[in-house]
N, C-alpha and C positions, 0 to 999 in steps of 0.2 A: 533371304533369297528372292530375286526377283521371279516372276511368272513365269519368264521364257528358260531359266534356268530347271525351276520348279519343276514343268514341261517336260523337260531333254531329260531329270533323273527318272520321272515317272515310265516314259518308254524305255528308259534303262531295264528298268524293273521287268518291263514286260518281255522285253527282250531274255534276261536271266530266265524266268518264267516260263518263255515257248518252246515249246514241244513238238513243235507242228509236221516236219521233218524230220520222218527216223531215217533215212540213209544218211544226214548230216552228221558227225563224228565233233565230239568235245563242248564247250559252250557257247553261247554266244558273246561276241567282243566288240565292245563300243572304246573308243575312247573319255575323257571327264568330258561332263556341260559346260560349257564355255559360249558367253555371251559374247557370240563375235558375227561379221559380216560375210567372212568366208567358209567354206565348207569344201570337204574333198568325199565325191562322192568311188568307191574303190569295188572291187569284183566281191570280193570275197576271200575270209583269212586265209592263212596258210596252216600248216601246224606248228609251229614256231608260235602265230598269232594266239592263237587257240591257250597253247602249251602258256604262253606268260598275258595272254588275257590286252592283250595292246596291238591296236590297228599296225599295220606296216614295221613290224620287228624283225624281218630277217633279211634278208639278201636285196630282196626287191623292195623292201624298203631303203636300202642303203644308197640303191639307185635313185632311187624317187625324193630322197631327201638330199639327193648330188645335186640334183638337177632343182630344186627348188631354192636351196642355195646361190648357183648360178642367177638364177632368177630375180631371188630376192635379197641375198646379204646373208641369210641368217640361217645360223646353224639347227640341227634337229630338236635340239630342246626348245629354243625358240617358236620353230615350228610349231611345235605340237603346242606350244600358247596361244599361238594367233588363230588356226586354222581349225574347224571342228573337224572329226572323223567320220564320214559315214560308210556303209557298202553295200551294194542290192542284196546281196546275201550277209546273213552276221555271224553264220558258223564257217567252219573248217567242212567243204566238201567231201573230202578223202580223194587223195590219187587217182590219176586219170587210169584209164586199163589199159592205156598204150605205157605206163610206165615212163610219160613224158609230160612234164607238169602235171597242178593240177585236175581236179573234173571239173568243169563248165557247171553252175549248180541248172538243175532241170525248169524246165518253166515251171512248174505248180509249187518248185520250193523260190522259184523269184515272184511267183502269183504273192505266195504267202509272205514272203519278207518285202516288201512293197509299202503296208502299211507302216511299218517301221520307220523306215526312210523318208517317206511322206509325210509324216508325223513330225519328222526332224526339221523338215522344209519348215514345214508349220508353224512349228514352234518359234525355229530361228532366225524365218526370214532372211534369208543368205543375199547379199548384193552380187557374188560372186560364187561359182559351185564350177571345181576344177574336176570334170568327170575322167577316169583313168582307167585306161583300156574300153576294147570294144563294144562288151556287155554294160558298162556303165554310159556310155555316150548313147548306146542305143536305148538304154533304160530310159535316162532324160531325155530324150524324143518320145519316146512313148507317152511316157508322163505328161508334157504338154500337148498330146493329141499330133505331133507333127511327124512326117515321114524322116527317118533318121540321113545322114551321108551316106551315101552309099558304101566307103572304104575310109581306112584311115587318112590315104591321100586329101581324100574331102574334106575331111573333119582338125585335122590338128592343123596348127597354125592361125587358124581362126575363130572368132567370137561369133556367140551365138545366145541373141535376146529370146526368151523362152519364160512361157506361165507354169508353173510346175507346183501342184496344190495351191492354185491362188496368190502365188506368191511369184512376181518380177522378176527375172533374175537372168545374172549376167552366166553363160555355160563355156568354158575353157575346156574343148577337148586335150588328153593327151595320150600315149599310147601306155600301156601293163610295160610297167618297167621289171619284166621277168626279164631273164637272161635266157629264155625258151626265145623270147622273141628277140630276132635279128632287124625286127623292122625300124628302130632307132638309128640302127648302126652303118644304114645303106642310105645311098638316097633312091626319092629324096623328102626320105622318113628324115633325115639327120637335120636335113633343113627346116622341113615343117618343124620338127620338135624347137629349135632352138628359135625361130617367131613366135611358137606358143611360149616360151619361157618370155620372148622380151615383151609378149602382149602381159604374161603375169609383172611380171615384175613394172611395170604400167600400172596392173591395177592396184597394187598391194601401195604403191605412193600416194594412192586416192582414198584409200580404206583405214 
């Protein structure tokens, strides 16, 4: 096993291991180490995720993996070969109180899952990191010390060069492919999204 794989099971570990948030509900869920150049940074599971222990398993991921298709050619299983999993939170938040999607995880449980992700960066040296939804795009701004987009208008559609733990890397926003959000479906969310697929599917012929 090389080092950078070595690397990604070790925070696996640590991951399984943390405790740090007790309102967080279920395990924490990584996807396999995989030595690769890209990485999808995501919000946080669902209960589905939780329930069978695998990044993007239910609804919103069927979105997400439509749309990377489109992008790239390749079907879900495929997917999950080429691209690592990560997400600023790594458990199942529980239900929002409005009864309308999930809950937002709070700052001191994305304080704490921070080194997690970071760690990933580390390890794996990503050329490409497709951050998804809002809390994650603002995540990687944070992370490289830079003022985030202001809105998703700002942000999807476009590349963004950014240091994120030491490490270069190319940032693909795109929006939470929940079906809470209609901002895909309007424009001109509909446009932006479909630039940021044909900027992926650009990079994925160079990687």
């Amino acid at each position: 096993m090389s080092e950078k794989l070595a690397e990604l099971s070790r925070i696996h570990r640590r991951l399984r291991d943390c405790r740090r948030c007790p309102a967080m509900c279920d395990r924490a869920v990584h996807g396999p180490a995989l030595d690769t150049e890209i990485m999808i940074l995501g919000q946080a599971p669902g209960v589905h995720e939780g329930a069978r222990g695998r990044p993007f398993a239910h609804t919103a991921g069927k979105t997400l993996f439509k749309w990377l298709k489109e992008a790239t050619g390749n079907d879900e299983e495929d997917v999950r070969e080429l691209i690592y999993f990560s997400a600023v939170a790594r458990c199942f938040p529980g239900k929002a109180k409005s009864g309308s999607g999930d809950r937002v995880p709070s700052r001191a449980e994305i304080e704490n899952c921070r080194p997690h992700w970071l760690g990933e960066v580390a390890a794996l040296r990503p050329k490409l990191i497709l951050a998804v939804g809002k809390l994650a795009i603002a995540e990687c701004f944070r992370a490289a010390g830079i003022t985030e987009p202001a809105t998703l208008d700002a942000a999807v559609g476009s590349a963004f060069e950014l240091e994120i733990a030491g490490v270069k890397t190319r940032v693909i926003p795109l929006p939470h492919p929940s079906g809470v959000s209609r901002w895909p479906q309007t424009e001109p969310g509909k446009t932006l999204l479909h630039q940021a697929l044909r900027r992926i599917g650009r990079e994925f012929r160079t990687h």
